[in-house]
N, C-alpha and C positions, 0 to 999 in steps of 0.2 A: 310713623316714627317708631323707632326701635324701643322707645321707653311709655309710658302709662300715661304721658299728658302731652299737651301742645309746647309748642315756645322754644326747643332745645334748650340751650345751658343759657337761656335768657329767662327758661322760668322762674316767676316768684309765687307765693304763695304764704298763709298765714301757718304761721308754727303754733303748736298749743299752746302758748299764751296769747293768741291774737295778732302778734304782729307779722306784718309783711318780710320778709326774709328773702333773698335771694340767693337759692338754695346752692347755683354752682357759681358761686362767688359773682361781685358788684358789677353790674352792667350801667357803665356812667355814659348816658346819651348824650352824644353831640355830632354836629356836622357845622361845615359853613355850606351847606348846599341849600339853599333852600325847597330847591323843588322835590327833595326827599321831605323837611318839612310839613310842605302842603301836601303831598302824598299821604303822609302818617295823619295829619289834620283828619281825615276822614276815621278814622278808627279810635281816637283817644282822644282827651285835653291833657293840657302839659302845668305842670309845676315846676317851679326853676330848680336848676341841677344843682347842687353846694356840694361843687366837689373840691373839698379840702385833702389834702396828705402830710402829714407830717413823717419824718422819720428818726428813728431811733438811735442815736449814739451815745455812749455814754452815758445811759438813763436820761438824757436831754432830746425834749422833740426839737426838730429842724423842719420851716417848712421845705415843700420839698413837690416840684422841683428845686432844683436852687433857685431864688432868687436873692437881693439882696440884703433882705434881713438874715439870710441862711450864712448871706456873706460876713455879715459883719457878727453875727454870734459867734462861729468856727473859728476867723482871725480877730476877735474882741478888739475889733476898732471900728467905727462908724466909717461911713462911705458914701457917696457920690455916685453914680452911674461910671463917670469918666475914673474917678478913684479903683472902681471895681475892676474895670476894663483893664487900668494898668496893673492891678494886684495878679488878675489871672491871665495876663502877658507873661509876667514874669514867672510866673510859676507854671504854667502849660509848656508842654514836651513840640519842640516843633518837630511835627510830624506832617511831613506836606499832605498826601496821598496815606493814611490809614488804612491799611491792610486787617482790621478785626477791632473786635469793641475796645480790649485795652488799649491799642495806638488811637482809638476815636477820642474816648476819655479824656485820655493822659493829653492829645492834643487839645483840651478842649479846656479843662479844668486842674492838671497837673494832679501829683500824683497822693496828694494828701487828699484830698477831696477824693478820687480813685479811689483809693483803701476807707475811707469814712463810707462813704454812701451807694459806692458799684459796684465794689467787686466780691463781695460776701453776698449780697444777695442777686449776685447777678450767676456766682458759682452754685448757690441753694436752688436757684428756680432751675439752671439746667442740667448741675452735676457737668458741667465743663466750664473749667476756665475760659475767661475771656477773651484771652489772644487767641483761644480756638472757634469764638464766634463771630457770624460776620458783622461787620460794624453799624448794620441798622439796630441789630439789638437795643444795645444802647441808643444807637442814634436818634431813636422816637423820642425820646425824654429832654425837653428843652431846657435850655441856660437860660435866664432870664438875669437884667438886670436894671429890674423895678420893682417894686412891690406886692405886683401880683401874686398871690396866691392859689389861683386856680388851679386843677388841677391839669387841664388843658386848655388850650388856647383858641380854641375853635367859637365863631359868632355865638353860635346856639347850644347852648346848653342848657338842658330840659329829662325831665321824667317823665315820663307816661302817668296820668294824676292815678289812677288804678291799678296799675303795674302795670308789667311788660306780658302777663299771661292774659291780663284782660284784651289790651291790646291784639296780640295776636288771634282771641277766642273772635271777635270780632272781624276780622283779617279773613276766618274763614270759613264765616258764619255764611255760607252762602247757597243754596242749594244744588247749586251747578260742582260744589266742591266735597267730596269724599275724604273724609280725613281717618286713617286706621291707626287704635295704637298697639303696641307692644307687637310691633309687625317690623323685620326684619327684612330689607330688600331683597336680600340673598334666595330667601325661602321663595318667595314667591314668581323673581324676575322673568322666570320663563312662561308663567302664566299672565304674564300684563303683554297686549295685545295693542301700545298705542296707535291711537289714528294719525296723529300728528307728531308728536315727538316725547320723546325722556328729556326731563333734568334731573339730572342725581349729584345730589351734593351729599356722601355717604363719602368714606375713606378712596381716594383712586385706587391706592392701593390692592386694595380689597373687591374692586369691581372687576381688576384684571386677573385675581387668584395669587395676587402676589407672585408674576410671574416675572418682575423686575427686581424683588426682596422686598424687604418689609423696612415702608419708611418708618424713620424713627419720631415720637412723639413725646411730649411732659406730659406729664397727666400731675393730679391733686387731687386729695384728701382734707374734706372740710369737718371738722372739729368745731362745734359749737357751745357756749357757755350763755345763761340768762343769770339778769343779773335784777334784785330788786331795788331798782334805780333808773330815771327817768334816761341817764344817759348815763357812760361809763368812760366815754373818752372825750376828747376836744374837738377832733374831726370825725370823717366817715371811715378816712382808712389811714393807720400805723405802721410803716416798712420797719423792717427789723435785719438790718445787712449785715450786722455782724455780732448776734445773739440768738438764742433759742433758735429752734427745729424748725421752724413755721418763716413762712417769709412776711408776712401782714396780717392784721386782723383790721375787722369789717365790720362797722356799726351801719349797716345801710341806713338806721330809723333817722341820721341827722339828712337822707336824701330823701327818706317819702316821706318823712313829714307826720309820722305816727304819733298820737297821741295820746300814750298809754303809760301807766306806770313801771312798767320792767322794761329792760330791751335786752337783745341779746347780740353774739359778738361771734362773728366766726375765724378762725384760727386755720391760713391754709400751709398745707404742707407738702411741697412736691415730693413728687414721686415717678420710677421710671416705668410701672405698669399700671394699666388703670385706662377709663374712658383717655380718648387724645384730648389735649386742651392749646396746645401748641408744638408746633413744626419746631425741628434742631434746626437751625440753620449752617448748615455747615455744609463745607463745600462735598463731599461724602452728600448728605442726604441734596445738596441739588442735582446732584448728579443724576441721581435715581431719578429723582424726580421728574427730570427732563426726559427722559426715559418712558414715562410714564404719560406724560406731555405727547409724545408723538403718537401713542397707540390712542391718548384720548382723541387725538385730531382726527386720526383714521377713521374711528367709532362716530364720530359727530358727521364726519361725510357720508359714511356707509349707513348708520342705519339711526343717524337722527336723534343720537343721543348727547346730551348737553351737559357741562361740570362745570359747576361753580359752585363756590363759598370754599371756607375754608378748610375742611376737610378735601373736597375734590380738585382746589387748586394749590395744596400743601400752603397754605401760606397766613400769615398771621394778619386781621384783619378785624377792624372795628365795628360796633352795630352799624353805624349808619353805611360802613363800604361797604358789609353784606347785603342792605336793603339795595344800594345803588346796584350793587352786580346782579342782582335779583329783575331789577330795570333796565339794565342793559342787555342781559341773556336773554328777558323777552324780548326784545326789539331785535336780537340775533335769530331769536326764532321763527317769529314773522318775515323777517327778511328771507329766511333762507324756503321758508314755504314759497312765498312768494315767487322766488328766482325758481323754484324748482316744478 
């Protein structure tokens, strides 16, 4: 790893006042797979995930996703499931076929809602407007219309009871495994001599020389505040789509469960240089990226080198999809020893 410890931007660790922090912003676990799960079973126990969101209009929180109670506080009249469903008929843009996150929205929600809770913090995290993004952006973020609160919808949601650095320390904790830190792929690649094959999940970009250009990425800058008080907010995480610099801040201590008299609260704030943290999606960088796409295929036949996660598949992706890709690339590796 290019940086001092295990984990990547999953690791946590205690800050000087004791508590657990997770340092490059909330890593909220969940999948409905279970046999990722039983997988992780071997290396940690789990505490349940309380992943709450509110967000910020007006100086009024909203839960958030929307779901109903979001519905009925924004139009101050109570509501029904079937009431909601006609409320945001009526006001959603028909857009059959959405071409970019604002026609996904505006089709989905109409365009007050759009302006309340997308499109301020959707311009903040990328620095591009919405109609310039592709429509999964937004499109991760569900409608609901129930009561749920959660912040995802997925079976299983859970914490690692130790954090996510214990976890990992365990993962590989093994003798047969060499782990180097503050080691840079680049320096070294011509001196690694494998028997069997590469995986590199490091920038694609950067493994080719940026000989396709250089994709583009968000990165983020975390600002932290401690505060002497058992808690400082209602939930774990605060969006802020159309105020202050900062897109959310982050009480993780309401997810692990800390119990200490201070906690502390992180403030992030995109930025266009900086570690990657997420892929533009735009049609520009898939372009490259497919580009990049075919010299990796070439590489994986030629000399048995393997890309996945998110940095080596440009692509934005949750803990649990990176643990499964991690379980499908081995089973592409074996296969292809095999055949060969």
């Amino acid at each position: 790893d290019k940086r001092n410890h295990i984990a990547g931007n999953c690791f946590d660790n205690k800050n000087h006042h004791g508590q657990l922090v997770h340092k490059y912003g909330p890593h909220y676990f969940r999948t409905n797979n279970v046999n990722i799960l039983n997988y992780l079973n071997k290396f940690t126990e789990w505490i349940p995930g309380n992943y709450v969101v509110k967000s910020n209009f007006k100086n009024e929180l909203y839960p958030f996703p929307i779901n109903l109670e979001t519905l009925e506080k924004f139009f101050n009249k109570k509501l029904t499931k079937k009431k909601a469903e006609e409320l945001l008929n009526k006001k959603c843009k028909k857009i059959k076929n959405p071409k970019n996150s604002e026609e996904f929205v505006l089709s989905r929600v109409g365009e007050e809602l759009y302006k309340a809770f997308y499109y301020g913090y959707t311009f903040k995290q990328w620095n591009q407007k919405p109609e310039d993004l592709a429509p999964s952006v937004c499109g991760r973020i569900p409608i609901r219309f129930n009561r749920q609160n959660d912040y995802v919808n997925d079976k299983y949601k859970v914490m690692p009871k130790l954090g996510f650095s214990e976890m990992f320390k365990a993962m590989i904790s093994n003798p047969l495994i060499n782990f180097s830190y503050n080691t840079d792929y680049e320096r070294i690649r011509n001196n690694i001599k494998p028997k069997i094959a590469t995986l590199y999940t490091g920038p694609i970009d950067a493994y080719f020389d940026f000989s396709m250009g250089k994709l583009p990425w968000r990165s983020l800058e975390f600002r932290w505040k401690t505060f002497s008080e058992e808690f400082r907010q209602p939930c774990v995480q605060i969006n802020y789509p159309n105020k202050n610099r900062y897109t959310r801040t982050v009480e993780i201590k309401h997810v692990t469960k800390q119990k200490c008299p201070t906690t502390s609260i992180s403030y992030e704030y995109p930025k266009e240089n900086g570690p990657p943290y997420y892929p533009i999606p735009t049609e520009f960088s898939s372009n490259m990226y497919e580009k990049y796409k075919k010299l990796a295929f070439q590489e994986t036949a030629k000399n048995n080198v393997f890309f996945a996660g998110r940095l080596a598949e440009y692509t934005y992706i949750n803990t649990d999809q990176a643990i499964e890709r991690g379980m499908s690339v081995y089973t592409e590796i074996i296969n292809k020893i095999k055949i060969s």
